[in-house]
Each structure stands twice: as structure tokens, then as C-alpha cells.
C-alpha positions as a Markdown table, in Angstrom:
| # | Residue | x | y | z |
|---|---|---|---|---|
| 1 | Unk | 33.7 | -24.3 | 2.4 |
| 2 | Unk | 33.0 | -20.8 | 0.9 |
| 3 | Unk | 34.1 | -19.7 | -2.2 |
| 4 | Unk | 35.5 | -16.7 | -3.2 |
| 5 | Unk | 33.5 | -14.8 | -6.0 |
| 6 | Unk | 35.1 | -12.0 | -8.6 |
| 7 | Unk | 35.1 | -8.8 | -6.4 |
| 8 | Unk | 32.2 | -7.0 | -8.7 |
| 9 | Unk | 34.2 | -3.5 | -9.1 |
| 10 | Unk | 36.6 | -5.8 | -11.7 |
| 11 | Unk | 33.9 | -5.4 | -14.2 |
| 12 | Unk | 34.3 | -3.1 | -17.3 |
| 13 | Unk | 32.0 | 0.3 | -16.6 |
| 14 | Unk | 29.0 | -0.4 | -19.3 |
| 15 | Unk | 28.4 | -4.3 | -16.8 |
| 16 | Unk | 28.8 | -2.2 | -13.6 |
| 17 | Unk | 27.0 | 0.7 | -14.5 |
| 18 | Unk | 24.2 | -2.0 | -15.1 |
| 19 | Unk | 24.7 | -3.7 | -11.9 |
| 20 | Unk | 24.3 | -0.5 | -10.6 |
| 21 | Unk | 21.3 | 0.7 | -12.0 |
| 22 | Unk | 19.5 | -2.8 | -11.2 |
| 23 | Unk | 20.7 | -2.3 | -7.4 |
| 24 | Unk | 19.5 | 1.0 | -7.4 |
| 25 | Unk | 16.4 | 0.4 | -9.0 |
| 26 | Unk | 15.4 | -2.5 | -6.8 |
| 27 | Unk | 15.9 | 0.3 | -3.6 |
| 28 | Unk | 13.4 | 2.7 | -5.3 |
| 29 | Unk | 11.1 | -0.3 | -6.1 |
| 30 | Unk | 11.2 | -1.8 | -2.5 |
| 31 | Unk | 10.8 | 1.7 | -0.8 |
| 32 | Unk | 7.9 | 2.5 | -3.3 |
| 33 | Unk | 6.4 | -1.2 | -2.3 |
| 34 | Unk | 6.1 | -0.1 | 1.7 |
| 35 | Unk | 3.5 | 2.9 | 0.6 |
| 36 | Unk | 0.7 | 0.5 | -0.8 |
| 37 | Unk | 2.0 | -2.2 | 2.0 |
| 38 | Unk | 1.0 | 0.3 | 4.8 |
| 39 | Unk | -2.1 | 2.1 | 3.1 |
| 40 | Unk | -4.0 | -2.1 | 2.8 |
| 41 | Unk | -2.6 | -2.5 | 6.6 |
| 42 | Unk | -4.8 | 1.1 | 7.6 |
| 43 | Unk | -7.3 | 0.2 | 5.2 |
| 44 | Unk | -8.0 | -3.6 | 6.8 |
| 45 | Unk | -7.9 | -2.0 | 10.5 |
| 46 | Unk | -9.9 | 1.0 | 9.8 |
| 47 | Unk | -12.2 | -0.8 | 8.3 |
| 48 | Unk | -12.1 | -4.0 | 9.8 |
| 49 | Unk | -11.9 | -5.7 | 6.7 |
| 50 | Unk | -12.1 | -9.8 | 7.3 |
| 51 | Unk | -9.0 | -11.8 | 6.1 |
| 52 | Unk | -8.9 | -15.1 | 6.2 |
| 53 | Unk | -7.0 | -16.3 | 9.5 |
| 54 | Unk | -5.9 | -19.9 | 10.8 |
| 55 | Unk | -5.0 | -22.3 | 8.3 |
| 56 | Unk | -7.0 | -21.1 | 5.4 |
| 57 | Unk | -5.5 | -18.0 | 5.9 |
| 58 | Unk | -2.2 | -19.4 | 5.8 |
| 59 | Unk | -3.1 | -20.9 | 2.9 |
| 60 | Unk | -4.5 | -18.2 | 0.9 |
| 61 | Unk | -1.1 | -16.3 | 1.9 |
| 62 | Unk | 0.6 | -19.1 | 0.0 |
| 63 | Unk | -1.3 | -19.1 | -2.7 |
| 64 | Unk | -1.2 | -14.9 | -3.2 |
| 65 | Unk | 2.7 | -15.7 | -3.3 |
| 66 | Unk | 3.1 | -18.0 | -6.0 |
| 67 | Unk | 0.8 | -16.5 | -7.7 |
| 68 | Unk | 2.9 | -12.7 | -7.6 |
| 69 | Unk | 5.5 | -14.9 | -8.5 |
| 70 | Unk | 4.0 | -16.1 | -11.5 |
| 71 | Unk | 2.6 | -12.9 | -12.5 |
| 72 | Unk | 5.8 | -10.6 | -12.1 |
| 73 | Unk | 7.2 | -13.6 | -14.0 |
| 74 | Unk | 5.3 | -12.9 | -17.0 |
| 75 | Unk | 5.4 | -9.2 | -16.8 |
| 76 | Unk | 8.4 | -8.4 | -15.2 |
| 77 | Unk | 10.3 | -6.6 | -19.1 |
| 78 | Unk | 7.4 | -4.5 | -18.8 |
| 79 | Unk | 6.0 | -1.3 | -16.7 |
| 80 | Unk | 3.1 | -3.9 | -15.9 |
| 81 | Unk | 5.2 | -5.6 | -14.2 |
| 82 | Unk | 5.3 | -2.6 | -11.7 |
| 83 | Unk | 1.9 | -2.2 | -10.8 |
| 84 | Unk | 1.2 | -5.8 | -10.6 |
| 85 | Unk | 4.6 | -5.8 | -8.0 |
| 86 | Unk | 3.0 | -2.8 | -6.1 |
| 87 | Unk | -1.0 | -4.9 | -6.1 |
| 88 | Unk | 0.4 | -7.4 | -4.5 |
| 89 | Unk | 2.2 | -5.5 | -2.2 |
| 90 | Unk | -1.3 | -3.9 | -1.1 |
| 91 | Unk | -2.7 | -7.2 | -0.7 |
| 92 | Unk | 0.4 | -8.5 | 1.7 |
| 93 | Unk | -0.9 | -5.3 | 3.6 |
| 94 | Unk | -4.1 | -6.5 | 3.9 |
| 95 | Unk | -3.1 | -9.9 | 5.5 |
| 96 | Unk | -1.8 | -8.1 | 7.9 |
| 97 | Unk | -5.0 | -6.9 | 9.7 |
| 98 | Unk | -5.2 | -9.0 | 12.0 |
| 99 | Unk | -2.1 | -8.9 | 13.3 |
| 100 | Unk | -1.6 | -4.9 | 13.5 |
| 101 | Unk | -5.3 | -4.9 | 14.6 |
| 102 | Unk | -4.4 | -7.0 | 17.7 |
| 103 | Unk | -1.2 | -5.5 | 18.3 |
| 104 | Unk | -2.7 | -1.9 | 18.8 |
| 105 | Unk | -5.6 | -3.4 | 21.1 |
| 106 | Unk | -2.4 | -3.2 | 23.2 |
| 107 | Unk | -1.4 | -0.5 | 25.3 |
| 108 | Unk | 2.2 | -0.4 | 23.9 |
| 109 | Unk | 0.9 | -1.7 | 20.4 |
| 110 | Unk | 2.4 | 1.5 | 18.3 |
| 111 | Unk | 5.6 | 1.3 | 20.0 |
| 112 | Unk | 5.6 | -2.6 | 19.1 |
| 113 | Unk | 5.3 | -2.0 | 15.6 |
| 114 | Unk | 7.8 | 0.6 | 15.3 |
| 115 | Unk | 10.0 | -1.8 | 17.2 |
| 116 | Unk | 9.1 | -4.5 | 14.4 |
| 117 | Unk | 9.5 | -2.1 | 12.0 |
| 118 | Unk | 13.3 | 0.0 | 13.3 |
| 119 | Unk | 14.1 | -4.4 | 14.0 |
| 120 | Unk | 13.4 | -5.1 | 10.2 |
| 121 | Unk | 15.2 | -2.7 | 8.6 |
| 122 | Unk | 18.1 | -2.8 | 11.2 |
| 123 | Unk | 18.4 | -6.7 | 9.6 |
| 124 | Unk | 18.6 | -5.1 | 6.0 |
| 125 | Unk | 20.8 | -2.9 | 6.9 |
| 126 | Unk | 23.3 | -5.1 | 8.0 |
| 127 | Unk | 22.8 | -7.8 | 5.5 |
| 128 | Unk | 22.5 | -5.8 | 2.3 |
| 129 | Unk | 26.3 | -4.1 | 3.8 |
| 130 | Unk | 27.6 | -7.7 | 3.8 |
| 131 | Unk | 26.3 | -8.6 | 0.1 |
| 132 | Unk | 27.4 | -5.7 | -0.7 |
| 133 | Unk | 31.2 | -5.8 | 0.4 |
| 134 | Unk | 31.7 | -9.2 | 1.2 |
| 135 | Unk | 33.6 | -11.1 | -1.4 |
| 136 | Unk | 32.5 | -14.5 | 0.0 |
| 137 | Unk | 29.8 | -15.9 | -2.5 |
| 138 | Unk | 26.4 | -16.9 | -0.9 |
| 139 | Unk | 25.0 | -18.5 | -3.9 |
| 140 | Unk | 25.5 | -21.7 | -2.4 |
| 141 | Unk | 23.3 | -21.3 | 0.8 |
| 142 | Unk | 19.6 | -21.3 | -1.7 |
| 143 | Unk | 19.4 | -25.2 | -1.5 |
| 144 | Unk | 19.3 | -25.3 | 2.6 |
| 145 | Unk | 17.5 | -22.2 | 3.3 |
| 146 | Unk | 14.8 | -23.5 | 0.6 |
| 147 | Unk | 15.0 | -26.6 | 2.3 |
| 148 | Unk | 14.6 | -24.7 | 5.6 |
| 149 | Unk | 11.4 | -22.9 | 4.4 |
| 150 | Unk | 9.6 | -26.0 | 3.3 |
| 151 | Unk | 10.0 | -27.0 | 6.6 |
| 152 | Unk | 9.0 | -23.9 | 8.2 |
| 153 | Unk | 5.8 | -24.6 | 6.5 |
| 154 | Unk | 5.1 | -28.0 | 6.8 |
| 155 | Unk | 5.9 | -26.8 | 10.8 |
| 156 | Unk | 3.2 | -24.1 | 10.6 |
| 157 | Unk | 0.3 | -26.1 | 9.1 |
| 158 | Unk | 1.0 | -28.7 | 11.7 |
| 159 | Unk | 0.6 | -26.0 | 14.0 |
| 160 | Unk | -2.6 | -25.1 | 13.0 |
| 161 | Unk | -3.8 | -28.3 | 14.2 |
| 162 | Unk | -1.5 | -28.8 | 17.4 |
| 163 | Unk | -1.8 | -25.1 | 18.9 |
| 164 | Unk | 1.5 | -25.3 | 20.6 |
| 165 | Unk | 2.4 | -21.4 | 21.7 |
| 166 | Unk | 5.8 | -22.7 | 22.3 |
| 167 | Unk | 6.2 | -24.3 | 19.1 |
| 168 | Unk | 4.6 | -20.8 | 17.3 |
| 169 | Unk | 7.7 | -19.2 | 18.4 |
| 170 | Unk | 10.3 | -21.7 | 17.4 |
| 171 | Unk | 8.7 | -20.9 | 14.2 |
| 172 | Unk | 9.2 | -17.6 | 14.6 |
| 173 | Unk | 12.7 | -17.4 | 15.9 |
| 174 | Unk | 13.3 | -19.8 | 12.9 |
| 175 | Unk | 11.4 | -17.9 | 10.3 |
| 176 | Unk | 13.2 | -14.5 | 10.7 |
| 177 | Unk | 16.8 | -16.4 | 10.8 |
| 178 | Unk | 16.3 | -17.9 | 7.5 |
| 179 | Unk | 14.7 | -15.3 | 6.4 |
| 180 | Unk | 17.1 | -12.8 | 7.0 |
| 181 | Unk | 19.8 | -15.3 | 5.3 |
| 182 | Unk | 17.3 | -15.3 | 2.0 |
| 183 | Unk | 17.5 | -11.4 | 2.7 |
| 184 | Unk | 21.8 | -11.6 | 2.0 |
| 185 | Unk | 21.7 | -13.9 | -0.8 |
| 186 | Unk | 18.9 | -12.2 | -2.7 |
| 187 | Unk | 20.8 | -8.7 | -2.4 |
| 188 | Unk | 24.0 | -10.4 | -3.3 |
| 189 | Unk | 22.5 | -12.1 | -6.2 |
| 190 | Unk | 21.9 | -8.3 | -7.7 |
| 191 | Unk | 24.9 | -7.3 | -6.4 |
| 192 | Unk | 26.7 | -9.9 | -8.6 |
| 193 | Unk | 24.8 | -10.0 | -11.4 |
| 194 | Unk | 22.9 | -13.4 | -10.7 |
| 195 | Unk | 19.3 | -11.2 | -10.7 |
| 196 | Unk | 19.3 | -8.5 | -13.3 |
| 197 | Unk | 15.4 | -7.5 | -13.2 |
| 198 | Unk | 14.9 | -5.4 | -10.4 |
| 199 | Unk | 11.3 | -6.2 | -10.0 |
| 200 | Unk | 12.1 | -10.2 | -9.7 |
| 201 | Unk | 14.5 | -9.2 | -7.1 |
| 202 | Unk | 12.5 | -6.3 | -5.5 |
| 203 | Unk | 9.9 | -8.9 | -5.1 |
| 204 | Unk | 12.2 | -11.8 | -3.4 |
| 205 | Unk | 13.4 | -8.5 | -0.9 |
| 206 | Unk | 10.3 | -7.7 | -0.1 |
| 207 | Unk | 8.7 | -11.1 | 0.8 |
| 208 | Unk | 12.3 | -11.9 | 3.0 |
| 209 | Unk | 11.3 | -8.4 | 4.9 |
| 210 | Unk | 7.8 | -9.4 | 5.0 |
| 211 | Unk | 8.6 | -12.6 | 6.9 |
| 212 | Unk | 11.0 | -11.1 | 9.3 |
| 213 | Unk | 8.5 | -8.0 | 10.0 |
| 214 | Unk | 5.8 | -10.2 | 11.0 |
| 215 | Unk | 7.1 | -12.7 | 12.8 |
| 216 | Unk | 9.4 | -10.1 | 14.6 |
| 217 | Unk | 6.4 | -8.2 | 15.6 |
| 218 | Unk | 4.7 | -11.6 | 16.6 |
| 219 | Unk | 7.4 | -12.4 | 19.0 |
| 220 | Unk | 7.4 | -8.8 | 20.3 |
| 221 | Unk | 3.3 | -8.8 | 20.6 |
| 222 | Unk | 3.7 | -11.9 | 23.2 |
| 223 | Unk | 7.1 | -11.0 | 24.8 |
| 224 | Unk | 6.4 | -7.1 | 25.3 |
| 225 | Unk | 3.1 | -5.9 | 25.4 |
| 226 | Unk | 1.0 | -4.0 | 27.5 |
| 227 | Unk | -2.8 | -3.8 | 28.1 |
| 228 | Unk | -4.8 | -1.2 | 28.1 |
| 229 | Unk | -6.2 | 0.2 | 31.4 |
């Protein structure tokens, strides 16, 4: 059963003000991510830069995570910690060539990602209101929805070697539901004080919208396009 958690307005004004600021920092942070996110995606198509795809691309995209992770780890008390956030952000962009690349070969292929796009930050919205109001505490959900992303991966390297379309979007229905619970505890966690560097969490935000973005415009790629005449 849920817990209830302190509502986070009891707090004297110095601890809120803090809470605050971290929030508030984390939403400058994550909107100042998207500009280097989108430039490497325009950069990769225009210039048909080659990222590794299949399983070693998978792969590579695993190992770019932990090692943000680890980086923004070690520089996170510092304005380094910033422009490392924001490289890695560029390089997330990248890996996403091939995807944007073959969803505008489609005739409906700008609509599609402005779909993803309007879908992704329709789930923020929603979730970051709950974290934000909701006094139930979420804390308790990290242990399955880690559990859950383990499996989503050991799913999508078997994948890689079955090639089941149906099984790709199982994945992908999966990924952007667990995804988007990781999006509501990872806002909550700032919200109540659990995550007070706002490049740690603007970097756990950013990967959950990330995930949902791309599998959301995955879906939408093999559910809604169009080809050109």
C-alpha cells in the first residue's frame, strides 16, 4: 500500500526555497538540454553522419549512458558538470539519426515527429503535475521499474537476434510506460527533497523523455506513416 509523504509546503522557507530553486533549475537545465539534443539530430541527418545501429548500436547507447552517469557524477558541484550534461545531450541527438532520418523519408515524417514530440511532453506534463501535488510518495516504485528496465533490455538484445516486429513494439508499448513512471518518481524525488542537484536529476529527466520520445515516434513511424509519391 502507498504511503503518505509530508506535504512539502510544511517545510520552513530557507528548505523550500531550496526545493524550489533545484526544481526550477532542473526546468532551465532540461529545456537548455533539448537545443544541443536537436542541433546533433540535424547535424547526423544533414550530414548523414553513420551511427552505430542494431545491437552494437544498442550497445554503444548503453555504454554513452553509464558513462554520463559517471561523469555528471564526478562533476555534478561544479559548472563542468553543465557542459558535460549538455555533450551528452548532443551525443543522444546524434543516435537519433537514423531514426529521424527514416521517419522524414516518409511523406508524413514531420508531422510524426511533432506528434512524438506534442506526445512526450503531453506525458511530462501530466506526470510532473502529479509529483508535484500528489501527496502519495512514489519512492517505493524504483525497485520494480528498475527491475522492469533490466528486462526491457535483456528483451531488446534478444530482439536483435530474433527480429520479431511484434515483439519490437511490446517493447515499445512497455518502454514508454515504465518510462513515464521513472518520469513521476524522478520529478517527485526533487520535489521532495530526495534529489537536490539539479543536474543529477535534469539528467534522470531527460533520459525518461528520451526513452518515451523514441519509442513513441517508433510506434507512430510503423502505425501512421505515409510514403512519398
Amino acid at each position: 500500500m502507498s504511503t503518505i509523504i509530508n506535504n512539502p509546503y510544511d517545510l520552513g522557507a530557507g528548505a523550500l526555497a531550496a526545493r524550489n530553486k533545484v526544481l526550477r533549475n532542473t526546468y532551465w537545465l532540461l529545456a537548455l538540454s533539448l537545443i544541443p539534443t536537436v542541433f546533433g539530430a540535424f547535424l547526423g541527418v544533414a550530414m548523414q553522419i553513420p551511427v552505430p545501429r542494431g545491437i552494437f548500436g544498442f550497445l554503444f547507447f548503453m555504454a554513452v549512458i553509464y558513462g554520463a552517469y559517471y561523469a555528471v557524477e564526478k562533476t555534478k558541484n561544479s559548472g563542468a558538470g553543465v557542459f558535460v550534461l549538455l555533450g551528452f545531450t548532443f551525443i543522444l541527438g546524434l543516435m537519433l539519426t537514423p531514426l529521424i532520418g527514416r521517419t522524414l523519408g516518409y511523406g508524413n515524417g514531420g508531422m510524426l515527429i511533432m506528434t512524438a514530440f506534442g506526445g512526450t511532453a503531453a506525458v511530462f506534463a501530466v506526470m510532473a503535475s502529479i509529483a508535484t501535488v500528489s501527496k502519495t510518495d512514489f519512492s517505493g516504485m524504483a525497485k520494480w521499474l528498475t527491475a522492469g528496465a533490466v528486462v526491457l533490455i535483456l528483451a531488446s538484445l534478444a530482439n536483435f537476434v530474433l527480429g520479431m516486429p511484434m515483439l519490437w513494439i511490446l517493447i515499445s508499448v512497455c518502454a514508454i510506460g515504465i518510462f513515464s513512471a521513472f518520469l513521476l518518481y524522478n520529478v517527485q524525488q526533487v520535489v521532495n527533497g530526495g534529489e537536490t542537484n539539479y543536474i543529477k536529476a535534469t539528467l534522470s529527466i531527460y533520459l525518461d523523455l528520451y526513452v518515451i520520445f523514441s519509442h513513441l515516434l517508433s510506434l507512430l513511424g510503423l502505425g501512421g506513416s505515409s510514403t512519398n509519391d
